[in-house]
PyMOL Python script that loads the backbone (N, CA, C, O; Angstrom):
from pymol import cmd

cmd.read_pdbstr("""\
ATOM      1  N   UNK A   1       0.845  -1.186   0.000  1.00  0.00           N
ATOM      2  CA  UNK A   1       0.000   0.000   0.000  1.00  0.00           C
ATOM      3  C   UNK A   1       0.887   1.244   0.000  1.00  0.00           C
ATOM      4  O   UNK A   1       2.006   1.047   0.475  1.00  0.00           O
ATOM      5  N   UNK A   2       0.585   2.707  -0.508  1.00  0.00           N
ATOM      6  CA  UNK A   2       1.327   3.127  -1.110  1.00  0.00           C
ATOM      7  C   UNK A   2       1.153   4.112   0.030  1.00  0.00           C
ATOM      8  O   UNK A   2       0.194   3.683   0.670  1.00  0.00           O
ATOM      9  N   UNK A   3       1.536   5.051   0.514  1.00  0.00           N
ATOM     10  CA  UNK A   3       1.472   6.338   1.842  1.00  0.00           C
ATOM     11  C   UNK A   3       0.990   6.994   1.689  1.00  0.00           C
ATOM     12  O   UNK A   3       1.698   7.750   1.023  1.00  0.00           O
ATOM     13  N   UNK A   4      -0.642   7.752   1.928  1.00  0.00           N
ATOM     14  CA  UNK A   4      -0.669   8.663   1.838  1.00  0.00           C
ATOM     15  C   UNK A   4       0.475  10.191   2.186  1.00  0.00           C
ATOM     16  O   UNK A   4       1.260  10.435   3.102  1.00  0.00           O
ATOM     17  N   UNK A   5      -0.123  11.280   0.410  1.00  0.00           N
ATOM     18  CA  UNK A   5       0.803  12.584   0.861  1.00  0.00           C
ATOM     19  C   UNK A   5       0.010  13.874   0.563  1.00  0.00           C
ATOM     20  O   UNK A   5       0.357  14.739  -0.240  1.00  0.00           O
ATOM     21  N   UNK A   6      -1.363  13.882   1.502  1.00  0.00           N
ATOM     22  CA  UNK A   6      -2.243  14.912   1.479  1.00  0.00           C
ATOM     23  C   UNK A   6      -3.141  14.745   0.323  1.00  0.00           C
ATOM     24  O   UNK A   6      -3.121  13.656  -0.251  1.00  0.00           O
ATOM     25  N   UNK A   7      -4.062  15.835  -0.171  1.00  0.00           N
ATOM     26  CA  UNK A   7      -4.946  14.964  -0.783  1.00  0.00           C
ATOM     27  C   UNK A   7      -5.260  16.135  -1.933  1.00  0.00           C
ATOM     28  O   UNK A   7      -4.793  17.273  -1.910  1.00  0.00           O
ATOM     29  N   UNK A   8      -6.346  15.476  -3.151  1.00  0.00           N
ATOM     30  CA  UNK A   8      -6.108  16.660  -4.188  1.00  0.00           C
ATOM     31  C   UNK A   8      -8.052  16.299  -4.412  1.00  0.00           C
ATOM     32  O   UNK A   8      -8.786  15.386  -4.034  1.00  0.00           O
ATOM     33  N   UNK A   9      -8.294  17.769  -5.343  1.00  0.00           N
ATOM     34  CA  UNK A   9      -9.675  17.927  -5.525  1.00  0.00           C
ATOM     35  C   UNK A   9     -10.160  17.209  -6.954  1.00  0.00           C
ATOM     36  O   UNK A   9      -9.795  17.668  -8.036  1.00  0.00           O
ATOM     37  N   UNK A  10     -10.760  16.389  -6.878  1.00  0.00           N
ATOM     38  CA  UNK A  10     -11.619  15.863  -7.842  1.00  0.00           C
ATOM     39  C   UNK A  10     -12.577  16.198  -8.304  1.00  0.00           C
ATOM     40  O   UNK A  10     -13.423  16.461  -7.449  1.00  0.00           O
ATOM     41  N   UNK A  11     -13.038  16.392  -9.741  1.00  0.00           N
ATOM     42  CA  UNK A  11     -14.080  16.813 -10.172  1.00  0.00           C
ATOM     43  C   UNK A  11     -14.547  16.320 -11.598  1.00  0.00           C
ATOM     44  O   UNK A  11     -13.801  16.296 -12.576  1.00  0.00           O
ATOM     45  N   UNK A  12     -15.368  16.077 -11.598  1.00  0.00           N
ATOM     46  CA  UNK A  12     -16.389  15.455 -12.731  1.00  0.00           C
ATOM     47  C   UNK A  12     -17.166  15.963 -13.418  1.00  0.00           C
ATOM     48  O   UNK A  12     -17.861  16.787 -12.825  1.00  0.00           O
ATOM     49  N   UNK A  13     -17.432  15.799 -14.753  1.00  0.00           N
ATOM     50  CA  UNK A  13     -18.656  16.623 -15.722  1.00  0.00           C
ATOM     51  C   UNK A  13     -19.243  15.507 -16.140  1.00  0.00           C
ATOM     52  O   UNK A  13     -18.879  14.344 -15.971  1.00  0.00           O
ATOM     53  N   UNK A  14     -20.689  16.159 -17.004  1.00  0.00           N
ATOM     54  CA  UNK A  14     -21.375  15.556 -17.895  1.00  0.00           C
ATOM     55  C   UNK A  14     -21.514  14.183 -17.448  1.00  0.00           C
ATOM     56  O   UNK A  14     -21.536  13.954 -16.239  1.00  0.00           O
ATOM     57  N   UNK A  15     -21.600  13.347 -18.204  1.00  0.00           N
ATOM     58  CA  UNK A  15     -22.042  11.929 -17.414  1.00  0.00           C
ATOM     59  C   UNK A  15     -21.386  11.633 -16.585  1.00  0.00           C
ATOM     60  O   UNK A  15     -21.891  11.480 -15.473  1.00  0.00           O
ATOM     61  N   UNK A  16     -19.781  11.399 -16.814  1.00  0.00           N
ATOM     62  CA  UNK A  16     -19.479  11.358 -15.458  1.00  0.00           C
ATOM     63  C   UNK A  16     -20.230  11.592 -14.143  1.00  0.00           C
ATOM     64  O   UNK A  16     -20.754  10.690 -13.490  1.00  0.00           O
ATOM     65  N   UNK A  17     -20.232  12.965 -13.800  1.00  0.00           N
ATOM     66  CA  UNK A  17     -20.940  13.298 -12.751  1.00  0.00           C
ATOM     67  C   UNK A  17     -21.907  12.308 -12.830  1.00  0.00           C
ATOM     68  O   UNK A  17     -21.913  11.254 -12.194  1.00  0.00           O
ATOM     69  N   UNK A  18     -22.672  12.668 -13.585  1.00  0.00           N
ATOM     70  CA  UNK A  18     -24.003  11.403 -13.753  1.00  0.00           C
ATOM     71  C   UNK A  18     -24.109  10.117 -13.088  1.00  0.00           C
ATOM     72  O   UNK A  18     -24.907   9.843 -12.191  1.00  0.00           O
ATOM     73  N   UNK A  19     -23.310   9.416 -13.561  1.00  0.00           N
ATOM     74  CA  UNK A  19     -22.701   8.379 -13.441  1.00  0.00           C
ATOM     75  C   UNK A  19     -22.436   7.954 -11.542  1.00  0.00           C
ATOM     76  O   UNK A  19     -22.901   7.291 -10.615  1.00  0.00           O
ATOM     77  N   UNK A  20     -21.488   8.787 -11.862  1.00  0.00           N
ATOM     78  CA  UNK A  20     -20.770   8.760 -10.041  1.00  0.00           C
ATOM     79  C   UNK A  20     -21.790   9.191  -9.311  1.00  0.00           C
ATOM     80  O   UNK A  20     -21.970   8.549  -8.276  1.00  0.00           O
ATOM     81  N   UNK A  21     -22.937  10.582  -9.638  1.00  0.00           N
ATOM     82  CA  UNK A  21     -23.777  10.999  -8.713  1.00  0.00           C
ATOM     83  C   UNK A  21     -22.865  12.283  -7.438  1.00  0.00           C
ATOM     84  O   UNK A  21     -23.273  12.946  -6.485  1.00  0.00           O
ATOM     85  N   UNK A  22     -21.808  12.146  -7.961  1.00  0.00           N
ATOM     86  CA  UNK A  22     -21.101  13.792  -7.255  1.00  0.00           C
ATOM     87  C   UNK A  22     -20.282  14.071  -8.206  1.00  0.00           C
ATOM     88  O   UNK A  22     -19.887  13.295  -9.076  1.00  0.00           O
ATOM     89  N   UNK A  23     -19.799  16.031  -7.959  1.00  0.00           N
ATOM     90  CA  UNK A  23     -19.488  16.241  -8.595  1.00  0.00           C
ATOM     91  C   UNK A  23     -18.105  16.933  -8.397  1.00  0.00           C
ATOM     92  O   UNK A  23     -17.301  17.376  -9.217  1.00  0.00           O
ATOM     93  N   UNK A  24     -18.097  16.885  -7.165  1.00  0.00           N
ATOM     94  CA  UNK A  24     -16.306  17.395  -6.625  1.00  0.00           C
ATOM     95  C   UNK A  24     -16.412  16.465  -4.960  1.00  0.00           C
ATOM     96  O   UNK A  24     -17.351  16.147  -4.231  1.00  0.00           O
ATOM     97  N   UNK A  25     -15.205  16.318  -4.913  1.00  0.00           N
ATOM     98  CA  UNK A  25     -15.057  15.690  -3.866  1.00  0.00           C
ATOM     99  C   UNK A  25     -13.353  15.577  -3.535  1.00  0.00           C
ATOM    100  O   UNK A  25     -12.470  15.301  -4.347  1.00  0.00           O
ATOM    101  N   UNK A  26     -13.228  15.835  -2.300  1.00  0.00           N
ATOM    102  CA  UNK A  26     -11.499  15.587  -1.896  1.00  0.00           C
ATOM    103  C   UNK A  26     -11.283  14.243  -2.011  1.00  0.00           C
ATOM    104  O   UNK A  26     -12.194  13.432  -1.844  1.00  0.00           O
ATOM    105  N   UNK A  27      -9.918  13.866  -2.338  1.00  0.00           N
ATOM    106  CA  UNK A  27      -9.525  12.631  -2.455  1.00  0.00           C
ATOM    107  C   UNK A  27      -8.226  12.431  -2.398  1.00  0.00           C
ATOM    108  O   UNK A  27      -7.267  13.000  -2.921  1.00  0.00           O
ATOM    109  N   UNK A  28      -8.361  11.356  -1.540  1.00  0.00           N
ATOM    110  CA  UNK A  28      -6.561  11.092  -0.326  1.00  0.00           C
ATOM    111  C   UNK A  28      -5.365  10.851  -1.696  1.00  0.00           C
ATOM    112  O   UNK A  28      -5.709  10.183  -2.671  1.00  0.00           O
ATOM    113  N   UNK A  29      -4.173  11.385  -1.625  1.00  0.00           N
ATOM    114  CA  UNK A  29      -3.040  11.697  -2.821  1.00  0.00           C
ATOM    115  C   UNK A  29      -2.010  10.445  -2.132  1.00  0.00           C
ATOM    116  O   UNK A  29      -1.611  10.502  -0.969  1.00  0.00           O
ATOM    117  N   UNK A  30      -1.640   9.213  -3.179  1.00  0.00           N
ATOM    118  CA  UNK A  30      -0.924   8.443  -2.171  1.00  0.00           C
ATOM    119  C   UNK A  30       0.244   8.936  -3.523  1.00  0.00           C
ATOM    120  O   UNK A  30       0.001   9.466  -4.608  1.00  0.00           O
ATOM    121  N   UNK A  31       1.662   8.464  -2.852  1.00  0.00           N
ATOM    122  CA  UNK A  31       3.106   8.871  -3.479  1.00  0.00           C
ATOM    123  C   UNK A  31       2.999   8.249  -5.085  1.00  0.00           C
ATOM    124  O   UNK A  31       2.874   7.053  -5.351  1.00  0.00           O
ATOM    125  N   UNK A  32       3.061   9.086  -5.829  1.00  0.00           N
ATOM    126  CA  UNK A  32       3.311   8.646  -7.259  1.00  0.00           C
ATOM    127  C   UNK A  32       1.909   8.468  -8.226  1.00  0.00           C
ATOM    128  O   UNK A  32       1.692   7.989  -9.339  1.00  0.00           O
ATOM    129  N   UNK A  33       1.112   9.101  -7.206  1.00  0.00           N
ATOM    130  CA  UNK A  33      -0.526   8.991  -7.935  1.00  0.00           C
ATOM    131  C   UNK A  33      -0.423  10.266  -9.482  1.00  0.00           C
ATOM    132  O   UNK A  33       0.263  11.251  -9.751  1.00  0.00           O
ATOM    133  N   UNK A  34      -1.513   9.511 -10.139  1.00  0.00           N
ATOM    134  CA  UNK A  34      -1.493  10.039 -11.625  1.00  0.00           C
ATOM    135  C   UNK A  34      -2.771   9.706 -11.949  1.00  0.00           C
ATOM    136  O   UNK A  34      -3.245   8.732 -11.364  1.00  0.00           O
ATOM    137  N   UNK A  35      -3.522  10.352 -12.839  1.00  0.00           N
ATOM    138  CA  UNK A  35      -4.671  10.852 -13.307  1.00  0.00           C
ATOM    139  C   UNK A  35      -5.175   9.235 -13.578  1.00  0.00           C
ATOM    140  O   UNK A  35      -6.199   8.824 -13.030  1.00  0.00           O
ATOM    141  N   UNK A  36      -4.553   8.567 -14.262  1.00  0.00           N
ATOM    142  CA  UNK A  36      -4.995   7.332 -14.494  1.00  0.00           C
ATOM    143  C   UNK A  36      -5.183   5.979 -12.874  1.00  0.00           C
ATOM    144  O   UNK A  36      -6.065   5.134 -12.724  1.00  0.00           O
ATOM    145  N   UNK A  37      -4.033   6.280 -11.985  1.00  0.00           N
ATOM    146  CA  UNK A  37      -4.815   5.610 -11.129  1.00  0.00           C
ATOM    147  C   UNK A  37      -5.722   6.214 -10.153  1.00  0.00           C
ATOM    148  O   UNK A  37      -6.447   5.473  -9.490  1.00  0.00           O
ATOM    149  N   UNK A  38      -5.752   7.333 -10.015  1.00  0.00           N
ATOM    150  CA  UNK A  38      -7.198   7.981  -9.472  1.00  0.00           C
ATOM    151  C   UNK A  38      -8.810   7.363 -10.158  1.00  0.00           C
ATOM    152  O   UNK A  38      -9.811   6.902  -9.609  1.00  0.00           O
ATOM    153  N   UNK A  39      -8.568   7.542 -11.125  1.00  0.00           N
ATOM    154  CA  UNK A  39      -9.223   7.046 -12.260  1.00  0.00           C
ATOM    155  C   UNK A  39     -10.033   5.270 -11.783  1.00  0.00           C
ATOM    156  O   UNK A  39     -11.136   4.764 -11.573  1.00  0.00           O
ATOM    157  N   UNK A  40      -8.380   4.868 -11.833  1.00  0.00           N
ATOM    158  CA  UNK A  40      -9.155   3.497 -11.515  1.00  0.00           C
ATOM    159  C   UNK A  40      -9.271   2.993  -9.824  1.00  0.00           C
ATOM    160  O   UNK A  40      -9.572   1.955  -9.234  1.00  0.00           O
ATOM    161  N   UNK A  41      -8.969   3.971  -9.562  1.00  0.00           N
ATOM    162  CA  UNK A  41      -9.156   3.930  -7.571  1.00  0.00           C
ATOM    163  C   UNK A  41     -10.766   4.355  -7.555  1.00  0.00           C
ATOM    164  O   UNK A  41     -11.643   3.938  -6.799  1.00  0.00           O
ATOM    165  N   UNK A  42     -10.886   5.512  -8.849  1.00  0.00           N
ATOM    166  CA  UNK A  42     -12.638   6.040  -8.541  1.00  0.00           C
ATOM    167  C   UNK A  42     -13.566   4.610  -9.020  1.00  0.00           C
ATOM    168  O   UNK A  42     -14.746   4.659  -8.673  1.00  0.00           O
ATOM    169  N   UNK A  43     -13.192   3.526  -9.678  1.00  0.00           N
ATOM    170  CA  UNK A  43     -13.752   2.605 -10.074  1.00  0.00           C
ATOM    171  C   UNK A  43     -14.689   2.274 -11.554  1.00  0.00           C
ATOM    172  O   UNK A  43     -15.440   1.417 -12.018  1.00  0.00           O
ATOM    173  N   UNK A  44     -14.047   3.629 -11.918  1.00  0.00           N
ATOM    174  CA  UNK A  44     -14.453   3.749 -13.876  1.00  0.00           C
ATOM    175  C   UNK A  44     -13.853   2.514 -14.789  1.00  0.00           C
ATOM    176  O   UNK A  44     -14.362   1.962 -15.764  1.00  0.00           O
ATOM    177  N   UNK A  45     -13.013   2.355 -14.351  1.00  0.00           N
ATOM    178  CA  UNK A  45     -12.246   0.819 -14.955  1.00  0.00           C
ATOM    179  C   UNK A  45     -10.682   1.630 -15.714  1.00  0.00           C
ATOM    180  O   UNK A  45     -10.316   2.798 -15.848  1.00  0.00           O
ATOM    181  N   UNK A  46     -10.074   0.225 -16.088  1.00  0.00           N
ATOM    182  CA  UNK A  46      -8.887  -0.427 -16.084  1.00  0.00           C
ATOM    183  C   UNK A  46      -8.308   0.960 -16.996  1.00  0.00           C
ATOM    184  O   UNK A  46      -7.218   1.414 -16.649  1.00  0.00           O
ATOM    185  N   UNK A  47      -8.976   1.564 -18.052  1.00  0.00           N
ATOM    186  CA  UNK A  47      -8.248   2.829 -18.895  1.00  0.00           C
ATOM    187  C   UNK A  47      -9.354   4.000 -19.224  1.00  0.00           C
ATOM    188  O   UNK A  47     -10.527   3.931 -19.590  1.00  0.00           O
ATOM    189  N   UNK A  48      -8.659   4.878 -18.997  1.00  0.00           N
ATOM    190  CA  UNK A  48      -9.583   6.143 -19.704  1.00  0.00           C
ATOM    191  C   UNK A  48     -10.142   6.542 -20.733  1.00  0.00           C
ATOM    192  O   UNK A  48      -9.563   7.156 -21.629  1.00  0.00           O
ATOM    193  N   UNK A  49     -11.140   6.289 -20.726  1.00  0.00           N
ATOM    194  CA  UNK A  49     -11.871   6.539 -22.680  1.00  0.00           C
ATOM    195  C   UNK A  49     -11.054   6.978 -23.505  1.00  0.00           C
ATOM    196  O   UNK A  49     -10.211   7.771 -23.085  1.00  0.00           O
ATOM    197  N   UNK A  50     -11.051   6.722 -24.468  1.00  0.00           N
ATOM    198  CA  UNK A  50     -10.624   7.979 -25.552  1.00  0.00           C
ATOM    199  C   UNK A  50     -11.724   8.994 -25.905  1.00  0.00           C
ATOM    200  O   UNK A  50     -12.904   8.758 -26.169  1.00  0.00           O
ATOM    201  N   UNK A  51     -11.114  10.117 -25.857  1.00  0.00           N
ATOM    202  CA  UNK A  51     -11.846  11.641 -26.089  1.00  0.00           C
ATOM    203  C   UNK A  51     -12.155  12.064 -24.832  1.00  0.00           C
ATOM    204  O   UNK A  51     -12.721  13.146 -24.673  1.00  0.00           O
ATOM    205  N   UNK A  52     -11.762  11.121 -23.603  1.00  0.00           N
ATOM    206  CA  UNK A  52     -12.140  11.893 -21.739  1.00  0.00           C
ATOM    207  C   UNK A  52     -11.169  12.547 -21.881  1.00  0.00           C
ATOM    208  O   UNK A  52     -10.138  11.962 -22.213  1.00  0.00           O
ATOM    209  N   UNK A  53     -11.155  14.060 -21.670  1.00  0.00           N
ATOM    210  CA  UNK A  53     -10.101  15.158 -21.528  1.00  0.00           C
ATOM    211  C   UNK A  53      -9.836  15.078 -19.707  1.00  0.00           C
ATOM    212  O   UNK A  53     -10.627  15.242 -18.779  1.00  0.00           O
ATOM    213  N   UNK A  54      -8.298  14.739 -19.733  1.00  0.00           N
ATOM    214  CA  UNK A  54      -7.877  15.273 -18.261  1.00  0.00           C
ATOM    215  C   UNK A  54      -7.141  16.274 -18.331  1.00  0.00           C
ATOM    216  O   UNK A  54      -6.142  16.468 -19.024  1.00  0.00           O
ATOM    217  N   UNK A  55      -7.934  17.269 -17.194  1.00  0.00           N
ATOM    218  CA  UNK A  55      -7.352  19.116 -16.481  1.00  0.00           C
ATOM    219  C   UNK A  55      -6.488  18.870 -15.075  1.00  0.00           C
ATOM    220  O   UNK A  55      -7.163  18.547 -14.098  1.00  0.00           O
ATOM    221  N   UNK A  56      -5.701  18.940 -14.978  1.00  0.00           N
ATOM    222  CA  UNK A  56      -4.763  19.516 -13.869  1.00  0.00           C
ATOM    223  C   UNK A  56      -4.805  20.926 -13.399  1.00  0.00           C
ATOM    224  O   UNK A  56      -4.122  21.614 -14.157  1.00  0.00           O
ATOM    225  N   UNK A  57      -5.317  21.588 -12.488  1.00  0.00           N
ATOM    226  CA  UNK A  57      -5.113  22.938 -12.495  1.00  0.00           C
ATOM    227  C   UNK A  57      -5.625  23.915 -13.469  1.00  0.00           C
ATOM    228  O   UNK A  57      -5.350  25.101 -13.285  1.00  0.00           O
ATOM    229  N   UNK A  58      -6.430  23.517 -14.617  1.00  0.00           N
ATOM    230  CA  UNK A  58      -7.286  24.017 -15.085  1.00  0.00           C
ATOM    231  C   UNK A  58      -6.577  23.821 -16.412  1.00  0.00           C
ATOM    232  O   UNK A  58      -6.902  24.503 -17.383  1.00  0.00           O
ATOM    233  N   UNK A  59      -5.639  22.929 -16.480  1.00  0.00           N
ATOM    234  CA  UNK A  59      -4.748  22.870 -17.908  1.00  0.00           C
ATOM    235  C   UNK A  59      -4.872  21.572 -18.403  1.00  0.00           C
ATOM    236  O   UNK A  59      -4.452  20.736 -17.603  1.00  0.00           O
ATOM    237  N   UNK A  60      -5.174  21.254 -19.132  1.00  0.00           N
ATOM    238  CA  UNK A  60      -5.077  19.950 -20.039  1.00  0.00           C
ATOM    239  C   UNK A  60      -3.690  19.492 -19.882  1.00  0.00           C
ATOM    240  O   UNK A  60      -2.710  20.235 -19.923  1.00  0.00           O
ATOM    241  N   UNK A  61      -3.671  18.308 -19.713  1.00  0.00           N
ATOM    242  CA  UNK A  61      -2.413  17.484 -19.437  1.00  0.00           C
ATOM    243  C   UNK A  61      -3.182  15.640 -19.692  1.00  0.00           C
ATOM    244  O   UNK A  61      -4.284  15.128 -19.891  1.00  0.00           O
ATOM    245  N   UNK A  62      -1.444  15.137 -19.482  1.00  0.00           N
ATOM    246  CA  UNK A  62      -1.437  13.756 -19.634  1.00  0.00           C
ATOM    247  C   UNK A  62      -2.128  13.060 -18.784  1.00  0.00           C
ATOM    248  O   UNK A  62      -2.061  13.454 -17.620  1.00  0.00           O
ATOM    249  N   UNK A  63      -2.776  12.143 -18.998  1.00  0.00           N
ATOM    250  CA  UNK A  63      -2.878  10.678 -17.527  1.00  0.00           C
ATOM    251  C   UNK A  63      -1.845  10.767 -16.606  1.00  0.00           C
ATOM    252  O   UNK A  63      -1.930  10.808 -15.379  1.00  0.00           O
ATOM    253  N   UNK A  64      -0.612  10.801 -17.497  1.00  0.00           N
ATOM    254  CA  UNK A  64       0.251   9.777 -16.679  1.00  0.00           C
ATOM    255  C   UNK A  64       1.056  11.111 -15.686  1.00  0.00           C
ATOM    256  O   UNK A  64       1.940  11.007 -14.835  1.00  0.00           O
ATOM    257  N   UNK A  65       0.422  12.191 -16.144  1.00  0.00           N
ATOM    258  CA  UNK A  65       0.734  13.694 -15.074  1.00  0.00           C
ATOM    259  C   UNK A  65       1.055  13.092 -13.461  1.00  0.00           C
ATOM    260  O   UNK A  65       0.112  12.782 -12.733  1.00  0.00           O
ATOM    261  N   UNK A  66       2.059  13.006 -13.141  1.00  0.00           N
ATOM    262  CA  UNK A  66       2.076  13.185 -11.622  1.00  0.00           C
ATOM    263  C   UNK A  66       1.178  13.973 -10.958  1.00  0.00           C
ATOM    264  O   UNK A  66       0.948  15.009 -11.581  1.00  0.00           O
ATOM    265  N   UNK A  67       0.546  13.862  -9.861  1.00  0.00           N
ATOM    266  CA  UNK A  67      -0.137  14.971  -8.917  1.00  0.00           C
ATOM    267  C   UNK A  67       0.605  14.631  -7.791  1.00  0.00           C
ATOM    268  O   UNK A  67       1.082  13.613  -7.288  1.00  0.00           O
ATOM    269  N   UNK A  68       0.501  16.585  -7.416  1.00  0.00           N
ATOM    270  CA  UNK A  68       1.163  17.224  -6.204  1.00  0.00           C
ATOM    271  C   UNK A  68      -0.104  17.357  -4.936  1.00  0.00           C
ATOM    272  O   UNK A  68      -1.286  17.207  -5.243  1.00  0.00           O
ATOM    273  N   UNK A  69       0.154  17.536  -4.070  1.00  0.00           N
ATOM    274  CA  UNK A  69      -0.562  17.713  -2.823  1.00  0.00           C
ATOM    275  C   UNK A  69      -1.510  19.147  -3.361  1.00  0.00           C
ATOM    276  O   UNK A  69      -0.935  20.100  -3.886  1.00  0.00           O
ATOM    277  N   UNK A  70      -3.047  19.126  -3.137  1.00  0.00           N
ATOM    278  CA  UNK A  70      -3.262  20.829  -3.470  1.00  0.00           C
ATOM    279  C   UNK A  70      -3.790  20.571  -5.157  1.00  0.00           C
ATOM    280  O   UNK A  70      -4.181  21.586  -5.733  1.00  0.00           O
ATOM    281  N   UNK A  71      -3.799  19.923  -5.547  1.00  0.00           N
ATOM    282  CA  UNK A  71      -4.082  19.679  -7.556  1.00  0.00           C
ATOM    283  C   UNK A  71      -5.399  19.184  -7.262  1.00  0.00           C
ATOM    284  O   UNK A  71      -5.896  18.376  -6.477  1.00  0.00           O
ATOM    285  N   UNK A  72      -5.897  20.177  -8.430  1.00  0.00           N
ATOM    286  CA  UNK A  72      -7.332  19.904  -8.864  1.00  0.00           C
ATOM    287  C   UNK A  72      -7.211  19.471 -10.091  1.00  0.00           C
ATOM    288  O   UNK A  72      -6.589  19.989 -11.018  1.00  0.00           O
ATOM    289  N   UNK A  73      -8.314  17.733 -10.057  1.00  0.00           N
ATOM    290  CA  UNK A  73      -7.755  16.517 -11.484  1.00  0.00           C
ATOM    291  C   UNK A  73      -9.339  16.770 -11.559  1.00  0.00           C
ATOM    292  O   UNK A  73     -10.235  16.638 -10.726  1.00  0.00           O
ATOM    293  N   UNK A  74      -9.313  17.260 -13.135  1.00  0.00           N
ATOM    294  CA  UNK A  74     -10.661  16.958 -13.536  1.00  0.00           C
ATOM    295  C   UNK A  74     -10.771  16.173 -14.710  1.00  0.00           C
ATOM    296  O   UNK A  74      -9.859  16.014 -15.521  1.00  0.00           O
ATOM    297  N   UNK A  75     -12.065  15.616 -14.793  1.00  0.00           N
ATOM    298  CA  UNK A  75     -12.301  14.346 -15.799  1.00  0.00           C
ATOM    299  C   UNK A  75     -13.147  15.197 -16.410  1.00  0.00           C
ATOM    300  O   UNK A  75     -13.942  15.831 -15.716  1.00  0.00           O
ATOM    301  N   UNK A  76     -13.116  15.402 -18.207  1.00  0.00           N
ATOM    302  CA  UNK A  76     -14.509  15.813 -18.763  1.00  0.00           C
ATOM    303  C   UNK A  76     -14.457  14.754 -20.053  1.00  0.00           C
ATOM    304  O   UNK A  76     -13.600  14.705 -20.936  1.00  0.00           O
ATOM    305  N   UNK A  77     -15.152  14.266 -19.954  1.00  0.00           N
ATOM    306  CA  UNK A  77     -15.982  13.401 -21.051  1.00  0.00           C
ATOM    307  C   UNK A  77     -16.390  13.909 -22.286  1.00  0.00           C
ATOM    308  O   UNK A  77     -16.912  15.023 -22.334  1.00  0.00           O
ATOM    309  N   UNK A  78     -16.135  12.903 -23.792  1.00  0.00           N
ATOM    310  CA  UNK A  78     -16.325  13.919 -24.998  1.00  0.00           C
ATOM    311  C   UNK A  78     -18.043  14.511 -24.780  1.00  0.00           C
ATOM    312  O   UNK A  78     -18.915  13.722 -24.417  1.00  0.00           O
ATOM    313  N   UNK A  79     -18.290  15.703 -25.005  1.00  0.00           N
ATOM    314  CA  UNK A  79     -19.395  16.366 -25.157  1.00  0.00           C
ATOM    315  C   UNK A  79     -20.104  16.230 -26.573  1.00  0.00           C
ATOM    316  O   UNK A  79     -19.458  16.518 -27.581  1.00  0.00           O
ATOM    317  N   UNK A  80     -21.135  15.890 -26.647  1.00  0.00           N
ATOM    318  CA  UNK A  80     -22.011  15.836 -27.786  1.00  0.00           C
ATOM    319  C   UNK A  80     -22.717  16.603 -28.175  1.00  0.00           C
ATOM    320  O   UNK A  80     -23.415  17.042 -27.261  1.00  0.00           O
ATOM    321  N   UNK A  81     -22.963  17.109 -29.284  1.00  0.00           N
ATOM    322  CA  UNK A  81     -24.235  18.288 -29.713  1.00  0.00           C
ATOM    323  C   UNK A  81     -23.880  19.120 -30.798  1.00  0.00           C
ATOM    324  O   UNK A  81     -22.762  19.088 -31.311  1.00  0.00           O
ATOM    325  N   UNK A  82     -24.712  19.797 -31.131  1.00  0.00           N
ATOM    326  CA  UNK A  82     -24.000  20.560 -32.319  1.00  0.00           C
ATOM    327  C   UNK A  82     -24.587  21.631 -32.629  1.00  0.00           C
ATOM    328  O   UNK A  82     -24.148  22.335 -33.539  1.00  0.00           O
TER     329      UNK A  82
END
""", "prot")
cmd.dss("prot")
cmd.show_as("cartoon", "prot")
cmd.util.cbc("prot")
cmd.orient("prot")
């Protein structure tokens, strides 16, 4: 098990939210955590869609982004409509 090292803000759109039923929530930061195992710690499964955009801090970045103590990881899902 990996140590917790303070914890970072989670947040969800569009189905997501849906889905999960919240839409921000704190969540414990263990050493070496990255967008993708948050991901599968939240229980969405094994990889991230293609077209789910992940925000760090309000910036588009990688999965495999390290998070720092204090980082807000958001998940947005491709949007449909036209």
């Amino acid at each position: 098990m990996q140590q917790s090292s303070g914890s970072i803000t989670v947040r969800l759109f569009a189905a997501l939210r849906e889905q999960a039923g919240w839409d921000q929530r704190s969540w414990p930061l263990t050493s070496g955590a990255d967008a993708l195992s948050v991901w599968q710690a939240l229980g969405f499964g094994d990889a991230i869609p293609d077209g789910t955009r992940i925000a760090i801090n309000q910036e588009f970045e990688s999965p495999r982004q390290q998070l720092q103590q204090g980082d807000e990881l958001a998940f947005l899902p491709p949007i449909s409509g036209g």
